[in-house]
Phi, psi and omega in degrees: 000144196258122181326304212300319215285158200249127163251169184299311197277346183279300194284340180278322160336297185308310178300316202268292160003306178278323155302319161295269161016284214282296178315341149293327159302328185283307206300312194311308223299329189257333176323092173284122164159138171263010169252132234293343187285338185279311167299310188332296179309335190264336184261353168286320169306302164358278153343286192307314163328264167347281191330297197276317148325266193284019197016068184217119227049057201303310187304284162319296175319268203322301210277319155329297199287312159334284172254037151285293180331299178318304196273333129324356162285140208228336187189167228278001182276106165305115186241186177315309216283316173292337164306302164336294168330303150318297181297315198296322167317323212275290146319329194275345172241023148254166183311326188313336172281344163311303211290289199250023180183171182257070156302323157273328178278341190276337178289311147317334196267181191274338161266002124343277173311318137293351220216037192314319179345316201300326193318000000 
């Protein structure tokens, strides 16, 4: 089978990938607060959003997005947020942003390219 050829199971990646992306883009996006810490937070959602949308700095996304999910855990109960978490850890050190987003082309450029980590 060719690394390249596109699956059934490549594209729902690909899907929930773009969707969490969104759901992090919405939290900045409604995220309410005048204090540096609150910006902070709307450009840490951002990132991550941005990130998983267009799947380009998956590795550097996923570990963000991860532990923003972490650090909003409150108790000792496995809830949603560590799951998320997992799946995001999970997509971000796979291809799909390579594959299914622009990730190959984000790969390519000269700040990339100094800067392999950013892949």
């Amino acid at each position: 089978m060719d690394p390249l050829e596109l699956t059934r199971l490549d594209l729902l990646w690909a899907l929930i990938r773009v969707l969490l992306g969104g759901t992090f883009l919405r939290r900045a996006w409604v995220h309410q607060g005048s204090a540096w810490s609150d910006r902070l937070l709307v450009l840490a959602l951002a990132g991550a959003g941005t990130g998983l949308v267009l799947g380009i700095v998956m590795r550097f996304t996923a570990m963000g997005a991860a532990a923003l999910l972490l650090l909003a855990h409150s108790g000792p109960i496995v809830d949603h947020r560590l799951l998320v978490a997992l799946v995001v850890l999970g997509i971000g050190f796979t291809t799909l942003g390579w594959r299914y987003g622009l990730g190959r082309w984000w790969s390519g450029t000269p700040l990339v390219q100094r800067h392999p980590w950013l892949a």
